[in-house]
Structures are given as C-alpha cells and as structure tokens.
C-alpha positions as CSV (number, residue, x, y, z in Angstrom):
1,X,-26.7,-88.2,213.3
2,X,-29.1,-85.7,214.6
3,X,-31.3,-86.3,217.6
4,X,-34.8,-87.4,217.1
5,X,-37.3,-84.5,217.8
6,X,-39.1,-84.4,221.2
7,X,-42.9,-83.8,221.7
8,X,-42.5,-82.7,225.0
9,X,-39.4,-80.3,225.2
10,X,-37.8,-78.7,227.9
11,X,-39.9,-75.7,227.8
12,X,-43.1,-77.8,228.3
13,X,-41.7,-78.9,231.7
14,X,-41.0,-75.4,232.5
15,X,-44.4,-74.4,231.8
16,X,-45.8,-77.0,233.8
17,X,-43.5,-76.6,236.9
18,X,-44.5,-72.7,236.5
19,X,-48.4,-73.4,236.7
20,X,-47.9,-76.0,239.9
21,X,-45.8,-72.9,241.6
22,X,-48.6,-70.7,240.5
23,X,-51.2,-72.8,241.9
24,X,-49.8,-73.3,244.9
25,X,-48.6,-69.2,245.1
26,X,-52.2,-68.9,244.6
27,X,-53.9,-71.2,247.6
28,X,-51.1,-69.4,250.3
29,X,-52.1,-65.8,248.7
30,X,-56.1,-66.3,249.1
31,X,-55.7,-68.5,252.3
32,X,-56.6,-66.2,255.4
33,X,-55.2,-69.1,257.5
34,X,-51.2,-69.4,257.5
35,X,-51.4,-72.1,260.1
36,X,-48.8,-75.3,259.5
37,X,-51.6,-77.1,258.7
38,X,-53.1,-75.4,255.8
39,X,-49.1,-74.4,254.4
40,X,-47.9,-78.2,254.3
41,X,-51.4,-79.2,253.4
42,X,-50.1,-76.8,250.0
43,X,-47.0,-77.6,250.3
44,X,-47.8,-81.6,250.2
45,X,-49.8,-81.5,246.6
46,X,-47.3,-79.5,245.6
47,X,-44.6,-81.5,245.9
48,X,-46.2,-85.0,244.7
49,X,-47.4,-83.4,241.6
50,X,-43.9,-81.4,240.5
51,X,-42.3,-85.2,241.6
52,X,-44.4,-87.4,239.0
53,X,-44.0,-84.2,236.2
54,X,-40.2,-84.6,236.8
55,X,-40.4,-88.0,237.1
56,X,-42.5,-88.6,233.4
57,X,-40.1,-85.6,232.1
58,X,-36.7,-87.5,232.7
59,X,-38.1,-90.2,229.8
60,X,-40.0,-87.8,227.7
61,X,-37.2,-84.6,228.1
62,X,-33.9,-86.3,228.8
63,X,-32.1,-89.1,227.1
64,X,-29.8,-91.5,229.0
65,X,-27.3,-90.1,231.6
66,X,-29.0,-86.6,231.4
67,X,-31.8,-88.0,233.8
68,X,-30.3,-88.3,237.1
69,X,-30.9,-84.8,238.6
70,X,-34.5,-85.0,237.5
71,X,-34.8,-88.3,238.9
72,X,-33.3,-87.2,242.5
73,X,-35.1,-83.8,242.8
74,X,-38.7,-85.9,241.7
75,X,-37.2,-88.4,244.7
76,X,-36.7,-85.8,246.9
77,X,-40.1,-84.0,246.2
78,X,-42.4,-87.1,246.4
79,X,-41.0,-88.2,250.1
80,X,-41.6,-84.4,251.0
81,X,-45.1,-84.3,249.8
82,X,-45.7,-87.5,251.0
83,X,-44.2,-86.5,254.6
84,X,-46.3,-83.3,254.8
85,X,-49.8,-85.1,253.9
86,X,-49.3,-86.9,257.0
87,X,-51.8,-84.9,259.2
88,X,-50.8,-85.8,262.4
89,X,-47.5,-84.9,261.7
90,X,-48.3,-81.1,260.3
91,X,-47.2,-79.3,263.0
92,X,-45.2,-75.8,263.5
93,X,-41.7,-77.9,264.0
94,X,-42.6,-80.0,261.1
95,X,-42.9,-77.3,258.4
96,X,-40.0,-76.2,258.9
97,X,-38.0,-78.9,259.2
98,X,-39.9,-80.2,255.9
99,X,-39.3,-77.8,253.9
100,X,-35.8,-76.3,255.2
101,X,-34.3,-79.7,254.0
102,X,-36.6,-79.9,250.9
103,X,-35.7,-76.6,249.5
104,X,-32.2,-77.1,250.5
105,X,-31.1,-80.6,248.8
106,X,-33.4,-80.1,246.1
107,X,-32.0,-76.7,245.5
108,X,-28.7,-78.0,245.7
109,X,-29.2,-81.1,243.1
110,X,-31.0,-78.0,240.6
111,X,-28.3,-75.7,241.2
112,X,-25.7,-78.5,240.6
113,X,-27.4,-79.8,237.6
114,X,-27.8,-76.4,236.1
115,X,-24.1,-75.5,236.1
116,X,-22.8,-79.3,235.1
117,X,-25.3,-79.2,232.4
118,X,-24.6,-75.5,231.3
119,X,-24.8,-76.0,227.9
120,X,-28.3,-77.1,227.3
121,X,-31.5,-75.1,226.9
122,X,-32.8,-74.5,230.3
123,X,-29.8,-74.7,232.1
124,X,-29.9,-71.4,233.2
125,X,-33.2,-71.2,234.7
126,X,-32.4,-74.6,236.4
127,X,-29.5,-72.1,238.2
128,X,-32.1,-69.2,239.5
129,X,-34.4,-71.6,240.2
130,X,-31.8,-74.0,242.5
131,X,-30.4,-70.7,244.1
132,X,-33.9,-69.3,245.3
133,X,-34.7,-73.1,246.8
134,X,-31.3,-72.7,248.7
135,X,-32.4,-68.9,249.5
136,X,-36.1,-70.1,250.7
137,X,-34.0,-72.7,253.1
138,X,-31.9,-70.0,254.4
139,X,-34.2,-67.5,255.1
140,X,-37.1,-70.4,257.2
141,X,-33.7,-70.8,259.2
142,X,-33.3,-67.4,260.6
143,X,-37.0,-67.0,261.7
144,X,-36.4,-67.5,265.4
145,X,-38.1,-70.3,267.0
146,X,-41.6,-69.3,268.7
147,X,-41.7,-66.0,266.9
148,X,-44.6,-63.9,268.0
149,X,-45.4,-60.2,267.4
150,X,-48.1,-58.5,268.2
151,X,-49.1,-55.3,266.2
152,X,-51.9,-53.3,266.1
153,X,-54.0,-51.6,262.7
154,X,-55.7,-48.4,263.6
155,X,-59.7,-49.3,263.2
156,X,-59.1,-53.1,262.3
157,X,-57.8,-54.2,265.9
158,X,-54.4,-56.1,267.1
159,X,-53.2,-59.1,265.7
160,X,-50.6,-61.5,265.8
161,X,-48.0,-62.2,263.5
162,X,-46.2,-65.9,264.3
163,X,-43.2,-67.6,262.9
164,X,-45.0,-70.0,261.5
165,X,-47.3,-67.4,259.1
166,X,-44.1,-65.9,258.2
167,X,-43.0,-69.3,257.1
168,X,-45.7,-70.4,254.9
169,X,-45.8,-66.5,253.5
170,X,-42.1,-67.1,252.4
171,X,-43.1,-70.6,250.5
172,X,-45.9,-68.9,248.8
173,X,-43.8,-66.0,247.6
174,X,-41.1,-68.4,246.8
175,X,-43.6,-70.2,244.7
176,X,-44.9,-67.2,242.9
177,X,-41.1,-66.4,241.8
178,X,-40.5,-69.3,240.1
179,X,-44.2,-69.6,238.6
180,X,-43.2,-66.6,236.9
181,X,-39.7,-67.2,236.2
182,X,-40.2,-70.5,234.7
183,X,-43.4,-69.3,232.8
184,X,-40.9,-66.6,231.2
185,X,-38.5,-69.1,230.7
186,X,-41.5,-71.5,229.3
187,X,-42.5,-68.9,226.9
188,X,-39.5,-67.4,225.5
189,X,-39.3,-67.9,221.9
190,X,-35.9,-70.2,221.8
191,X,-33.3,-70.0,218.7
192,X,-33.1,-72.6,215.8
193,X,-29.6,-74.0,216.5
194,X,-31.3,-74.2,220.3
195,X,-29.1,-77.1,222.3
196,X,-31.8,-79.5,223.8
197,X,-30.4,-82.4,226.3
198,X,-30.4,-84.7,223.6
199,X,-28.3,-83.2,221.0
200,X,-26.0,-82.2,223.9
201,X,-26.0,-86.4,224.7
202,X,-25.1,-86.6,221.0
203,X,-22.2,-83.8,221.1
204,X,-20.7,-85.5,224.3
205,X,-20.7,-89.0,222.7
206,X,-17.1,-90.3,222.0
207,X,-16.0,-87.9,225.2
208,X,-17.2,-87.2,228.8
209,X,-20.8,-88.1,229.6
C-alpha cells in the first residue's frame, strides 16, 4: 500500500536547516567582533532553533523507526544552544569545547544516519553535511591554545588575529557551506519514483527495520 503523502517533505527541512546556516553565516560575516561572546551568542540561537526544526521534522518527515537520528542530533543541538546562551559561561575555553563536541557527535550521528539510511531522498546530503561537522571539529582542534598573531596592513595599522576569531570565522564559514549545500539540495527538482523515508519504512516492512 503506498505511503500517505507528506506536506512537509524532506526537502522542506533542508531548506529550513539551509536558511538557519545562512542566518547564522550571515551575523559571523557582518560581525566586526569575533569575540566568544558574540560567536556562542550565534552559535546558541542557532542550535535551539535547528533542534525544535529537527525535532517537529522527525513527526512531520519521518515515520516510525526512521526518527531516531533526528531525534538525537535535535537532543544534541538543544543542550548545545542551551549551554552557550549561558553568559557567564561564554568564554574562549568554552567555545571550543562547545562546539568541538557539538560538531563532532552530531556530525557523527548525521554521517551515520546518512550512510544506514542510504537509500532515501536526502541521504546523501545528510553524508556531506555529517562529514563537514566532523571536519569543523577537527579543524577548532588544531588551533593551538592561546593563539595570537600580530600582523600589520600598510595604512590601516597592526592588528591582532587570536585563536578564538579564528574559531568563530571557521563556524561561520562552516555555516555558510551547508546553507548553500542544503539550499541546493532543498531546491533540486527530485524524480517521480523519488524514495522518501516513508516508502522506504514501507519497502523494509516484512524485513530489517
């Protein structure tokens, strides 16, 4: 029996994870101050936003036992955001130990998820997308602790360039990756015999869930 049709597809919660990236791409681009402050100040609303947009997706995208990476990524995101609106607790040390671990389980969980689910629309982007979160973790590890360099712009003056501005520079242009990645993906005209997670769920039934 064929699935029923969804109002709100995968595509839709690509689109909308592609504008909270884009937003947040945006506020780190146009920000003159990099302080940790100002990046897990960004990095807090966007974290508890993309959670409650996976979190209404795994009821409106994905039918039973196709929910649980959606579920633990939204998990992950909300105690992140909620961690990193904590002022007193936005400090240099606390960026990056934030988002390190953020980008590195939930990465891990989006990775996983893309390659057990392989066969459904969006499966694919779910890869790139996990890999770069796992790359973003990586690279905040090998900025040295207490990184400063000073360099100097002829007729501007000298300035300063910290570990922590590269940090929050790196989550904005990780953000603006997947903002346009998952826009693409969002956008891309998908084929008629398309597999969504719910016809997948129907495929499986009688074997494997």
């Amino acid at each position: 029996m064929p699935a029923p049709t969804r109002t709100f597809g995968v595509r839709h919660l690509q689109l909308f994870r592609a504008a909270l990236a884009a937003i947040a791409a945006l506020m780190v681009t146009f920000s003159n101050d990099h302080s940790a402050q100002v990046g897990l100040s960004i990095f807090s609303g966007f974290a508890i936003v993309s959670a409650l947009v996976l979190a209404l997706s795994a009821w409106l995208v994905y039918p039973e036992g196709k929910r649980w990476w959606v579920l633990t990524v939204g998990a992950f995101d909300f105690i992140a955001g909620m961690a990193a609106g904590i002022p007193s607790m936005r400090t240099d040390d606390m960026f990056f130990a934030l988002v390190i671990s953020w980008a590195l389980v939930t990465g891990a969980f989006e990775l996983g998820a893309g390659f057990r689910l392989k066969r459904y629309d969006g499966a694919r982007d779910q890869i790139i997308t996990g890999g770069l979160g796992i790359l973003l973790g990586i690279l905040l590890l090998l900025i040295p602790a207490g990184f400063l360099q000073n360099y100097t712009i002829a007729e501007a003056g000298t300035f300063q360039l910290t570990g922590i501005i590269i940090g929050v520079g790196l989550f904005g242009g990780y953000a603006a990756i997947v903002a346009v990645l998952l826009g693409i993906a969002g956008l891309t005209p998908r084929p008629a015999d398309a597999e969504t997670p719910a016809s997948v769920t129907e495929a499986d039934r009688g074997g494997v869930s």
